[in-house]
C-alpha positions as CSV (number, residue, x, y, z in Angstrom):
1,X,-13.3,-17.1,13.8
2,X,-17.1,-16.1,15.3
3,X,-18.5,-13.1,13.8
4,X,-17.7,-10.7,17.2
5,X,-14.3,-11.9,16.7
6,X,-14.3,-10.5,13.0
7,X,-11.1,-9.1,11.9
8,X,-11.3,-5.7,10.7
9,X,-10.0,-5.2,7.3
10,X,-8.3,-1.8,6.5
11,X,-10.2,-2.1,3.0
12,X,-13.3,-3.4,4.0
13,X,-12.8,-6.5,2.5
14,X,-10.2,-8.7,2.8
15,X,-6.8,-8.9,5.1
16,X,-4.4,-7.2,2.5
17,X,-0.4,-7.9,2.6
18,X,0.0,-3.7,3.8
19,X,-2.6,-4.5,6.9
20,X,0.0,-7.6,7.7
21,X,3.2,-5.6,6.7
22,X,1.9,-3.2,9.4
23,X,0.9,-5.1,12.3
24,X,4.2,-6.5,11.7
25,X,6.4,-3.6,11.4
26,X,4.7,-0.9,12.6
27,X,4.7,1.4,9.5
28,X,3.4,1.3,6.4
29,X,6.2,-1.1,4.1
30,X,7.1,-1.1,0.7
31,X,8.5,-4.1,-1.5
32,X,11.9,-3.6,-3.4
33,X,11.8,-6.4,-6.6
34,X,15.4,-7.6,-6.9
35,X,17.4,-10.3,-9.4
36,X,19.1,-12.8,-7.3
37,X,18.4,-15.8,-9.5
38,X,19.2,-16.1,-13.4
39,X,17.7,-18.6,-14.3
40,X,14.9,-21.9,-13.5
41,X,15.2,-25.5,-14.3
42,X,12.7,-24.6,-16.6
43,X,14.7,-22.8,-18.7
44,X,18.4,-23.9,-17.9
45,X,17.9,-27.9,-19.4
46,X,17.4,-29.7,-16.3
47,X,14.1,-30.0,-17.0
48,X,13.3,-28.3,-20.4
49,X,14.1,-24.6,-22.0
50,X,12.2,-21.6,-22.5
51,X,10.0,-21.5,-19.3
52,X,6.4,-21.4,-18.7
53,X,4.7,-20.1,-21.9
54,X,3.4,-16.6,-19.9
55,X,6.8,-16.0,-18.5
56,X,8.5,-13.5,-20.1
57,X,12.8,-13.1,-20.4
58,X,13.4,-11.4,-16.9
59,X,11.3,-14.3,-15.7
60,X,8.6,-12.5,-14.5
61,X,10.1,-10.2,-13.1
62,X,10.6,-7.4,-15.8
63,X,10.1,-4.6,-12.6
64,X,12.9,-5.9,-10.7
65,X,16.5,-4.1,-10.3
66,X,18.9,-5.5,-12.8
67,X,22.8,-5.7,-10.9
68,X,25.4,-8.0,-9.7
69,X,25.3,-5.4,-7.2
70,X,22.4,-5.7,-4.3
71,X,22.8,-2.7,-2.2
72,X,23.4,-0.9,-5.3
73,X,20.0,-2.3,-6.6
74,X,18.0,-1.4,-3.3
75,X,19.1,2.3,-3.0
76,X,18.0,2.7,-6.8
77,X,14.8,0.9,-6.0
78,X,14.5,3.2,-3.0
79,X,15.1,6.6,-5.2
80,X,12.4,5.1,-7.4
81,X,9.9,4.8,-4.3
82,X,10.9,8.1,-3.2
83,X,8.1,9.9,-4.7
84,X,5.7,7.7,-2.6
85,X,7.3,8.1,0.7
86,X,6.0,11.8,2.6
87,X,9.4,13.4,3.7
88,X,10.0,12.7,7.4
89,X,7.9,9.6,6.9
90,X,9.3,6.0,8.6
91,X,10.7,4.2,5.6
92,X,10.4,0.1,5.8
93,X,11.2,-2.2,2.8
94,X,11.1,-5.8,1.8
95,X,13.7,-6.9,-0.5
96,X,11.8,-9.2,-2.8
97,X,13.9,-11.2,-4.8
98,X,11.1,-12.2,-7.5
99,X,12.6,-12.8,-10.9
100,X,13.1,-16.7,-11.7
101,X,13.3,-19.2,-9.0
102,X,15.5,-17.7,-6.2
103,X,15.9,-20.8,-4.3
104,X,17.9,-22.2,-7.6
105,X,21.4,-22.2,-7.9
106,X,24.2,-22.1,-5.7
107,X,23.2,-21.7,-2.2
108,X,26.3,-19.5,-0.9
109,X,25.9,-17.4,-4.0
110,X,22.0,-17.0,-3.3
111,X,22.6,-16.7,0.6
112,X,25.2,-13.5,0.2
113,X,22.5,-12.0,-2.3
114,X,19.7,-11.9,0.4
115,X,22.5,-11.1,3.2
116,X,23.4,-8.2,1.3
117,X,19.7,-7.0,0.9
118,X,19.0,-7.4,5.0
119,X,22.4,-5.5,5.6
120,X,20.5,-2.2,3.6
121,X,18.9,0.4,5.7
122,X,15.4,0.1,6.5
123,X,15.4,-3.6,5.1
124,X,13.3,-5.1,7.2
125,X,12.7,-8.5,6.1
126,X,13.0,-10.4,2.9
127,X,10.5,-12.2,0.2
128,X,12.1,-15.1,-1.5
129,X,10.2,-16.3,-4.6
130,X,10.5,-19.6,-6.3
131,X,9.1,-22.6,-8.0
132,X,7.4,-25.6,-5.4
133,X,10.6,-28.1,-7.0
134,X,13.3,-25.6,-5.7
135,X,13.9,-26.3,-2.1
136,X,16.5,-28.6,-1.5
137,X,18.2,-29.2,2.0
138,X,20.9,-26.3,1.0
139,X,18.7,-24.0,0.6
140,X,16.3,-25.1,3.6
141,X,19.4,-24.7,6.0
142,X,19.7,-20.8,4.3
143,X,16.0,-20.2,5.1
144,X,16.2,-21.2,8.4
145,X,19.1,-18.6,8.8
146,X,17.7,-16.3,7.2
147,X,14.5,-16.6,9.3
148,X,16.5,-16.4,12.5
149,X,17.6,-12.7,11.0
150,X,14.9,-10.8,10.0
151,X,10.9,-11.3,8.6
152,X,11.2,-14.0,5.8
153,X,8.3,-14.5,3.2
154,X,8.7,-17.2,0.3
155,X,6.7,-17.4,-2.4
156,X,5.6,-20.0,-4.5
157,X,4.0,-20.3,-7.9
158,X,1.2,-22.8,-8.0
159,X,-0.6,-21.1,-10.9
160,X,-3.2,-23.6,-11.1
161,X,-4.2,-27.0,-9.5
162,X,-5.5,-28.6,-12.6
163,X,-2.8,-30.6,-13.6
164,X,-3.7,-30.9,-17.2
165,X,-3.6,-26.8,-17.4
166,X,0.1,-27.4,-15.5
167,X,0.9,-29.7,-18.3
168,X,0.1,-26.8,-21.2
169,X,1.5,-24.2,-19.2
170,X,5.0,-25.9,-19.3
171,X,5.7,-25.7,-15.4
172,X,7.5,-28.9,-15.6
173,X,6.3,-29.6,-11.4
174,X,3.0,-31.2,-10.1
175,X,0.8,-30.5,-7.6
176,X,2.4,-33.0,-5.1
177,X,5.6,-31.0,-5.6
178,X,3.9,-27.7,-4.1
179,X,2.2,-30.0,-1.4
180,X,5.6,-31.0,0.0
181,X,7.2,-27.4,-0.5
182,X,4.6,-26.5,1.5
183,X,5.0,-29.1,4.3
184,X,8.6,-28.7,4.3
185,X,8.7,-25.1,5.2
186,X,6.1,-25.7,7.9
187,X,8.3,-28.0,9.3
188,X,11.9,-26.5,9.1
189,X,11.5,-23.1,8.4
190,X,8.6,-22.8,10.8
191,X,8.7,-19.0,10.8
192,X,8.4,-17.5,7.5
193,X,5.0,-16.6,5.6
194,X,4.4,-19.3,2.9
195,X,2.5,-17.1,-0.2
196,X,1.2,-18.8,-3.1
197,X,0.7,-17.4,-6.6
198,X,-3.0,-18.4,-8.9
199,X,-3.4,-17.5,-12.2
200,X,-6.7,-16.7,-13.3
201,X,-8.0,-17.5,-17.0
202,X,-4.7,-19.8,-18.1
203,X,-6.0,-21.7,-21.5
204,X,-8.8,-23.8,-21.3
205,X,-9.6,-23.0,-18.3
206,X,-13.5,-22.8,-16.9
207,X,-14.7,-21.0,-13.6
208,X,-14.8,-24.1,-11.4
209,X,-10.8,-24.9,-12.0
210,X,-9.9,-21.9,-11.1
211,X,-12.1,-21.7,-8.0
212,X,-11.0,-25.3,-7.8
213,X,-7.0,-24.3,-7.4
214,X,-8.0,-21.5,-5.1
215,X,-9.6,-24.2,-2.3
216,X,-6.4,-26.8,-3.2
217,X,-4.3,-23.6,-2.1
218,X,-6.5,-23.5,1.3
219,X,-6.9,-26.7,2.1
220,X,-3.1,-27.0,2.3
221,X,-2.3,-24.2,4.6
222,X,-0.9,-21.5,2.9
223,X,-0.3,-18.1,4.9
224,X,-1.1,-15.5,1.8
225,X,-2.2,-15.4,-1.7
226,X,-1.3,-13.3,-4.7
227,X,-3.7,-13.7,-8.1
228,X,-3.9,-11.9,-11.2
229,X,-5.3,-12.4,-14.3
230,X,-3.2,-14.1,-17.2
231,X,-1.2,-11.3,-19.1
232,X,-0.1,-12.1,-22.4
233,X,3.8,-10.3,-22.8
234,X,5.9,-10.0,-25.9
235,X,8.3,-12.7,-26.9
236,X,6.4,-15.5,-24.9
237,X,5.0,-18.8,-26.6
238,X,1.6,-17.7,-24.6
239,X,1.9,-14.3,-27.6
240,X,2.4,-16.8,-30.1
241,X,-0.5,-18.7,-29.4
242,X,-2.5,-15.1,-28.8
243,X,-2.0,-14.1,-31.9
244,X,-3.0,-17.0,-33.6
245,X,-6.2,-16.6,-31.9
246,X,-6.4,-20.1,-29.5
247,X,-5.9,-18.1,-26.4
248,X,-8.6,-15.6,-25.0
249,X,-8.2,-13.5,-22.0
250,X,-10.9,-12.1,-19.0
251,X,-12.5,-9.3,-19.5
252,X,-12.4,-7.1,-17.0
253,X,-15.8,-8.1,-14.8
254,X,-15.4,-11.8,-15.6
255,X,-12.3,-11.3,-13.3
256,X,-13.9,-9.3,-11.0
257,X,-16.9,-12.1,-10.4
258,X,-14.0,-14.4,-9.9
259,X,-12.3,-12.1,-7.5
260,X,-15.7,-12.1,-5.4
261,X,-16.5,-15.4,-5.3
262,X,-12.8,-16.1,-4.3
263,X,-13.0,-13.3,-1.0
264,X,-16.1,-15.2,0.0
265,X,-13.7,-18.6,-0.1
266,X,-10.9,-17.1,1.5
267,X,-10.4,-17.3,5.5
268,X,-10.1,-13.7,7.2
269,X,-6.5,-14.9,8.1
270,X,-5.2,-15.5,5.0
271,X,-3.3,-12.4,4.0
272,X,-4.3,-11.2,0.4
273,X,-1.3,-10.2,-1.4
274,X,-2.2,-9.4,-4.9
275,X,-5.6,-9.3,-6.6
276,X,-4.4,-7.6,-9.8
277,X,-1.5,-7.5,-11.4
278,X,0.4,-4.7,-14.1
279,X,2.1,-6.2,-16.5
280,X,5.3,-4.1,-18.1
281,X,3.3,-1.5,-20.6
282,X,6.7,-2.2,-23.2
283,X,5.6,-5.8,-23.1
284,X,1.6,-6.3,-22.5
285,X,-0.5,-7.4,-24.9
286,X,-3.4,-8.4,-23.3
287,X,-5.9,-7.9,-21.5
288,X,-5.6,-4.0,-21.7
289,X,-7.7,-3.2,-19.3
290,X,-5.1,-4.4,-16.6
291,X,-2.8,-1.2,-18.4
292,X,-3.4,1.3,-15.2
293,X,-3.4,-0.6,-11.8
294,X,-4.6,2.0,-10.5
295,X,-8.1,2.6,-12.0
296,X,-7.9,-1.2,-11.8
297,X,-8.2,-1.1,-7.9
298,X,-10.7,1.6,-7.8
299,X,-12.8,-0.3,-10.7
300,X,-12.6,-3.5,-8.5
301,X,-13.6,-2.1,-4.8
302,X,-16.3,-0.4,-6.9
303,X,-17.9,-3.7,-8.2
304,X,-16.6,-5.4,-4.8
305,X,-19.7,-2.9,-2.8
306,X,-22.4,-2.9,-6.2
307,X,-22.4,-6.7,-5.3
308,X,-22.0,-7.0,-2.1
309,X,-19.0,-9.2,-1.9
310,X,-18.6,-8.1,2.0
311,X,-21.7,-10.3,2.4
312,X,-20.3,-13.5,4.1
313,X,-17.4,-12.3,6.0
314,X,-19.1,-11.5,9.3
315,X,-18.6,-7.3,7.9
């Protein structure tokens, strides 16, 4: 992309997920977190128990609607959002099934959950996450369905490229195992919007790994990103290790330099889904300053123009 064919960021600096939802929909689109999944190889035996050591008991997803009942679940989600929503406004949702690895289990069991979501009102597409060792040709042949229905996004934690960091962290997959994920949605499920998670400041970790797993992401074609800064929750083995003092967390501009050095990386297609995350206040730990998300954002674009991250991206 030439700089007179510059893409013009709602935010001034990057192509956020509500700019894509947009130009998709037409309206401005809100996310519904949902429980499809129960559990993840890493935590049912087939490959080891307790998960990864940040992941807390509602598998990282401790925002998501808790029912055996999905439509149920979305029009409680959507008196939640309520209060966001101006009165006569367009409504448009995304059911995001996040908690655990939704593309593990039974595939007629999972495939009724997401059909269920898509049949609410105003649900205009669905976002499917998972782990990169979780798409099987069961669950491929439900994607591509799905995908013939309505917008599909499936997400896929990476956390880091550094395999030895993978290796602490306890995700029990390899890099080579998000390399295929990712090729094997290109090529059967050539319609949905591949999104990869980073975490930024995992133990042991150095500025050049990180920056490192953010050009392995690129290089191998994912649509979006989401990345937040490691958050150390209650009842994890990452607390444990907290509190015995061998894990350290970013402050709050270390991140941010990160965060700038990582626009200036990322492609003005990409789709930026997340650049900070709020862990549940019942649960977090650390880092504190990550407590409001909101003063978080307005923190962030505030060092984003004192240091000129636009610089670089044809703005």
């Amino acid at each position: 992309m030439t700089e007179n064919q510059s893409k013009s960021f709602d935010n001034g600096f990057f192509y956020s997920a509500s700019q894509f939802y947009k130009e998709i929909f037409g309206v401005k689109t809100y996310k519904i977190s949902l429980m499809a999944a129960r559990t993840c190889p890493n935590r049912d035996g087939s490959k080891a128990y307790g998960g990864c050591i940040f992941c807390s008991e509602k598998g990282s997803g401790d925002f998501a609607e808790s029912t055996s009942d999905i439509k149920d679940a979305v029009e409680r989600a959507k008196v939640r959002l309520s209060k966001k929503i101006k009165e006569g406004q367009e409504k448009a949702f995304i059911a995001y099934f996040q908690s655990f690895s939704n593309t593990y289990g039974d595939p007629d069991f999972l495939k009724n959950k997401f059909l269920s979501a898509l049949d609410c009102p105003d649900v205009r597409g669905l976002s499917i996450a998972s782990r990169p060792d979780c798409l099987n040709p069961e669950i491929i042949s439900v994607l591509q369905e799905l995908s013939r229905k309505a917008f599909l996004q499936v997400e896929l934690g990476l956390q880091t490229s550094n395999e030895k960091t993978g290796e602490y962290i306890r995700r029990f997959y390899t890099n080579q195992d998000y390399v295929k994920a990712v090729k094997l949605l290109k090529a059967n499920v050539p319609d949905c919007h591949i999104v990869t998670h980073l975490i930024y400041g995992l133990p042991g970790e150095n500025k050049d790994d990180m920056l490192k797993s953010l050009d392995f992401v690129l290089e191998n074609g994912s649509h979006g990103i989401k990345i937040a800064s490691l958050h150390v929750l209650k009842n994890t083995q990452l607390c444990k290790e907290y509190l015995e003092g061998r894990v350290k967390c970013l402050e709050m501009d270390e991140y941010f330099d990160l965060l700038g050095q990582s626009l200036l990386k990322i492609p003005e297609d990409i789709v930026v889904h997340r650049l900070t995350g709020d862990g549940d206040k019942k649960l977090l730990l650390a880092p504190l300053w990550t407590w409001e998300k909101r003063k978080v954002l307005n923190s962030m674009t505030q060092y984003f123009k004192e240091h000129n991250i636009v610089q670089g991206r044809g703005l």
